[in-house]
N, C-alpha and C positions, 0 to 999 in steps of 0.2 A: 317484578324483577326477581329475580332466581340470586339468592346467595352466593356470594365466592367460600370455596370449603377450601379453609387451612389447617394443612394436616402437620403438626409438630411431631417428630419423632423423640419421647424419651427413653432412657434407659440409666440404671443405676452410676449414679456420680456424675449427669448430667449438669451444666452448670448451669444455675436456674438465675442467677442472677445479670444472665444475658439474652434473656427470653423477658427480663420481669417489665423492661416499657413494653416489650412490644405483646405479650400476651393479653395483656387488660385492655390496651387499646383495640385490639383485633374482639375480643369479648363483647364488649361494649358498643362494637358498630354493627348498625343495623344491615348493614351491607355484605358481613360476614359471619361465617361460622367456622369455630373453634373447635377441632376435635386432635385429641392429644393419643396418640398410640405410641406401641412400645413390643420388642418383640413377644411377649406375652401380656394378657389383663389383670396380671399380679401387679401388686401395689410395689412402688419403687421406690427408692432415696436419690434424693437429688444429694451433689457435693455440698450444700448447704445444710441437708440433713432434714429436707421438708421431704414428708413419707405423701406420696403422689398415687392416687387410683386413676391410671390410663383407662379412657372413654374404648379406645378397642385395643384389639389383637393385633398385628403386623400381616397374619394371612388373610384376616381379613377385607385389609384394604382395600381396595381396585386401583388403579392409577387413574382409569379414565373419570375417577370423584374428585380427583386432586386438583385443586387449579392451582395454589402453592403448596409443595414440601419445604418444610424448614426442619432443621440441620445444627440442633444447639451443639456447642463446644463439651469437653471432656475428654478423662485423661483416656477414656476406652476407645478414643479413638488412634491415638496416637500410638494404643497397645494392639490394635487390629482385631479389636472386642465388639465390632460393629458389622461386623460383613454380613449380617443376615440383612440388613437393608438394601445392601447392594444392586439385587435383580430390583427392586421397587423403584430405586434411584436409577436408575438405565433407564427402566422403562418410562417414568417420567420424562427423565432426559430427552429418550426416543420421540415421545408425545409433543418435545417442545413447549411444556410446560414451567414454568417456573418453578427455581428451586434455590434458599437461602441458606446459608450457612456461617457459621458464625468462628472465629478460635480456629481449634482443632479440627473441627468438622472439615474446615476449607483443604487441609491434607488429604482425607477421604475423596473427596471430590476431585483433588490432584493426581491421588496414585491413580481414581476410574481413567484416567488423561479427560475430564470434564471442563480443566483448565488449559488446555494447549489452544486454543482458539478464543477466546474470551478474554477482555481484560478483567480485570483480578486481584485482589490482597491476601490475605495472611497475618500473623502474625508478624511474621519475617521471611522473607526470600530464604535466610539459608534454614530455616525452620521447617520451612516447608518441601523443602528438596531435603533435607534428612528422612525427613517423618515418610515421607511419599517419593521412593525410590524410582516410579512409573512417571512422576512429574515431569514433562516436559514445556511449560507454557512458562516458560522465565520469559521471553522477549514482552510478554505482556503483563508479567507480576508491575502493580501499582504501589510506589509504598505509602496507602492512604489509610485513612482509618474504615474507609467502604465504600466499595464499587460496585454499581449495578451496570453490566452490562449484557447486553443480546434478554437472553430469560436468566440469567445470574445475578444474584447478589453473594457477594464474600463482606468478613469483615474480621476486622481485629478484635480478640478478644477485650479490650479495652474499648470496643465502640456499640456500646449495646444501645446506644441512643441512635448514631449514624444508622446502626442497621434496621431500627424500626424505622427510622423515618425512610430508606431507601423502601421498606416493603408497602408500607401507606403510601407509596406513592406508584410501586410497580404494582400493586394491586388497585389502584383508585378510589383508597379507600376516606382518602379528605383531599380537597381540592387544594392548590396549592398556597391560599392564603390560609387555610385552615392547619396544612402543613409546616407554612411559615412559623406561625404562633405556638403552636406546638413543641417545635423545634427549639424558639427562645428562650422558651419557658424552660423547657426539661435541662437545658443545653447549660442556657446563660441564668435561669431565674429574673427573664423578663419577664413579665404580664401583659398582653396588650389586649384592648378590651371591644 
């Protein structure tokens, strides 16, 4: 069986601590592969300040490798310091592909109008109509902390748990009791054995 390839996009001020369940987990499964790009293969800083060497280049991508794009938060998005992804993000979108995004990133996604048909979160409704002027998918803004809908996942900066678990699961990458426990653990600091 053929790996699912997930392709993170970072870039400087990324905020790494909304990637950190869900990167290890994605690492770790045999089911996937983890490849981190950026718009160039220079070494980057996350907002945490961890100095990060991206696996590729941004032109080097293909869309048709991508089975998920994910979309961490920061503040370069909110500054419109991201637009070189742009045409990669269409054309994924185009392909019907999945695509996550987390914070800030869900604005990026708002202003493509990636959000007018989809339900959807944010940080905030009026956050995200500031940030993303193009936004027009209010009648389906959720105020959840993360919504997987059609091939979307959004999520509030504040739900870096919610949003791995929405992608382990729009990806298949644990079954749903494997999900469940998962979930407790990271969530509640259950254990179930």
């Amino acid at each position: 069986m053929e790996k699912v390839k997930i392709y993170v996009f970072l870039f400087d001020g990324f905020s790494d601590w909304e990637i950190a369940y869900l990167t290890p987990e994605i690492k770790r499964n045999e089911l996937a592969d983890l490849i981190f790009f950026s718009k160039d293969d220079k070494p980057i800083k996350s907002m945490g300040g961890l100095t990060v060497v991206p696996d590729e280049a941004l032109k080097n991508i293909k869309p048709d490798n991508i089975d998920l794009l994910v979309l961490p938060g920061g503040t370069h998005w909110e500054k419109g310091l991201n637009n070189e992804i742009e045409p990669l993000t269409r054309k994924v979108a185009d392909l019907d592909k999945p695509i996550a995004a987390i914070c800030a990133a869900t604005t990026f996604l708002g202003q493509l109008g990636l959000l007018n048909e989809t339900m959807h979160t944010s940080n905030d409704l009026n956050y995200l109509k500031a940030i993303a002027p193009n936004y027009a998918g209010e009648v389906h803004y959720q105020a959840s902390l993360s919504v997987s809908d059609k091939k979307l996942i959004t999520a509030n900066g504040i739900a870096p748990i919610e949003f791995t678990r929405e992608v382990l699961k729009m990806m298949g990458l644990y079954n749903e009791e494997e999900l469940n426990k998962w979930y407790q653990l990271y969530k509640h600091g259950i254990w179930e054995e």
